[in-house]
Each structure stands twice: as structure tokens, then as C-alpha cells.
Backbone as CSV, one residue per row, in Angstrom:
resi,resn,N_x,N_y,N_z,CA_x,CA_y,CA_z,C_x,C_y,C_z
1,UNK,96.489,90.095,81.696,96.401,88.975,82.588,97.007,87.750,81.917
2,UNK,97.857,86.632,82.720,98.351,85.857,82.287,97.507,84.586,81.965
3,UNK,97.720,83.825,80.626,97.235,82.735,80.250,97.104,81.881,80.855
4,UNK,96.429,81.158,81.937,96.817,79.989,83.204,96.541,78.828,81.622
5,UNK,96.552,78.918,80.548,96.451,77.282,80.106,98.036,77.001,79.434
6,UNK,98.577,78.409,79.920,100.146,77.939,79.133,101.158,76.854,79.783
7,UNK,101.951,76.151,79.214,102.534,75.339,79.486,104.040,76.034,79.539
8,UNK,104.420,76.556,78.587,105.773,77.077,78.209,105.867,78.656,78.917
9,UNK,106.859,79.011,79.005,107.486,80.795,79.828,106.820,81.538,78.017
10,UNK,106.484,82.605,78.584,106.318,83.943,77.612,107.488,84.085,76.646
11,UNK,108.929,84.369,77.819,110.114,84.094,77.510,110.692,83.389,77.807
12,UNK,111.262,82.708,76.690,112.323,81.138,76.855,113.695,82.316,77.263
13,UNK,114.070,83.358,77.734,115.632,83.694,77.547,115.282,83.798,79.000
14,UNK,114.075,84.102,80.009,113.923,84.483,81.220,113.380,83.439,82.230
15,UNK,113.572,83.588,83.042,112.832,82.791,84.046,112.052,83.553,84.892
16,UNK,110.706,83.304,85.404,109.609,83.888,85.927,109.344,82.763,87.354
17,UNK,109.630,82.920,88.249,109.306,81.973,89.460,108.187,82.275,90.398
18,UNK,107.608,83.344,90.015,106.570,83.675,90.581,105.131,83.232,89.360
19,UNK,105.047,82.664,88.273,104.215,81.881,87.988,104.407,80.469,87.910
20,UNK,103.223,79.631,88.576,103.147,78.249,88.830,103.301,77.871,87.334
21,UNK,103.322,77.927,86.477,103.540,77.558,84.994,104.780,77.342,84.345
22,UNK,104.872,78.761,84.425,106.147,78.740,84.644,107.830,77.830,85.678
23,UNK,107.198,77.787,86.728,107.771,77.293,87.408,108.080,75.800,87.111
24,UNK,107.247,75.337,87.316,107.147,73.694,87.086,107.564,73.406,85.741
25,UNK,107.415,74.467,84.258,108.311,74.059,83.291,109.991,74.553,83.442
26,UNK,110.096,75.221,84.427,111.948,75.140,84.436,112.167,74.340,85.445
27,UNK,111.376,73.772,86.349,111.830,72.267,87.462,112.126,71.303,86.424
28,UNK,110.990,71.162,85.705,110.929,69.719,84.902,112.158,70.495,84.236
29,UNK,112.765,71.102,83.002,113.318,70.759,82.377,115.070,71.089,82.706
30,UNK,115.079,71.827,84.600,116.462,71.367,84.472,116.627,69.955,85.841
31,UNK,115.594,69.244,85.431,115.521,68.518,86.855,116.009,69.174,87.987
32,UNK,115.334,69.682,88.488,115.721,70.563,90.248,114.454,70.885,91.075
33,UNK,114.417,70.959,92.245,112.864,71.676,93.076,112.856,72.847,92.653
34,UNK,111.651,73.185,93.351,111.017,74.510,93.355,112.369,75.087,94.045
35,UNK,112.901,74.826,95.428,113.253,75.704,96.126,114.991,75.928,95.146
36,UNK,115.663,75.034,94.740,116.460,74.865,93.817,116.856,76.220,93.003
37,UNK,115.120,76.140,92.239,115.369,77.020,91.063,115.268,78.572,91.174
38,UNK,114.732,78.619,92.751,114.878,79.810,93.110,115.906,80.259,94.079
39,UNK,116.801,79.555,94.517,118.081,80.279,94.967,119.034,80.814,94.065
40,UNK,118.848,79.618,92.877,120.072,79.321,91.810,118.915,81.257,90.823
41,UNK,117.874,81.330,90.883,117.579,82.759,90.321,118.200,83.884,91.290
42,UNK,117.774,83.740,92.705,118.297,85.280,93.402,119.911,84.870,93.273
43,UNK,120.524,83.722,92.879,122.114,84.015,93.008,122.359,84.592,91.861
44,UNK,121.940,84.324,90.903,122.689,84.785,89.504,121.636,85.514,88.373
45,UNK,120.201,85.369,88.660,119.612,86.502,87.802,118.245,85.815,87.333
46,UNK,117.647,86.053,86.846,116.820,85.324,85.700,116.991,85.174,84.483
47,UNK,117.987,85.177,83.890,118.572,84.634,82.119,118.613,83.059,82.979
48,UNK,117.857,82.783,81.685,117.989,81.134,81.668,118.999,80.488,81.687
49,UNK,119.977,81.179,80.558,121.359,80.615,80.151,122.053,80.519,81.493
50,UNK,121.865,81.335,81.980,122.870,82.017,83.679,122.570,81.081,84.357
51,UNK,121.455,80.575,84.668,120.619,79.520,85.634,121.287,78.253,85.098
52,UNK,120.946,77.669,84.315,121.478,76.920,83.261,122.852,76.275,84.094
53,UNK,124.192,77.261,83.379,125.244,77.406,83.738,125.347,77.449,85.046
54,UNK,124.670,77.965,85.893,124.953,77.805,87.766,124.151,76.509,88.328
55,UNK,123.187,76.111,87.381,123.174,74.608,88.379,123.831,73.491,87.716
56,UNK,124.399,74.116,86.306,125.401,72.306,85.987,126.713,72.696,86.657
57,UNK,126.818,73.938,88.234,128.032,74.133,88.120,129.058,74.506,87.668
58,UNK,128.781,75.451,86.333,129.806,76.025,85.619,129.537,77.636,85.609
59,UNK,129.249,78.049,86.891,129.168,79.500,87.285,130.494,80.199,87.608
């Protein structure tokens, strides 16, 4: 069962959008919404780096 007092992802290389913890630490740190960070995941994957690279536009 997952830690609800974590602040940070399990994995920093992945993105997880189905935990609220998760979530809100990859909004805050690529400035974007919720709904944002989950198109920019079903377009290109969950590697961070990938996400990363597709919302500064260099996909």
C-alpha cells in the first residue's frame, strides 16, 4: 500500500497520474494542470524526461 505522507514519486524517471501525490508534485514542478499532465502522459508515455521534452515543446 502506498505511503499517502509522501511528497515526492517512488520514481523520479516515471510519472504516476493516478496518485494525488504524485500528481500535484509533477503539476508543481513542470508548472502545468492536472489535465495538462495527463494528455502530455497518454501522448508520449510516462518517462519523465519524455514529458519533460513534450511540454517545453521539443517533442
Amino acid at each position: 500500500m502506498d505511503d499517502k505522507n509522501k511528497r515526492r514519486p517512488q520514481d523520479a524517471a516515471r510519472i504516476n497520474v493516478n496518485e494525488d501525490y504524485e500528481l500535484q508534485y509533477w503539476t508543481e514542478k513542470f508548472g502545468v494542470s492536472d489535465e495538462k499532465l495527463r494528455q502530455a502522459v497518454e501522448k508520449v508515455g510516462v518517462s519523465a524526461n519524455a514529458v519533460e521534452r513534450y511540454l517545453k515543446g521539443k517533442h
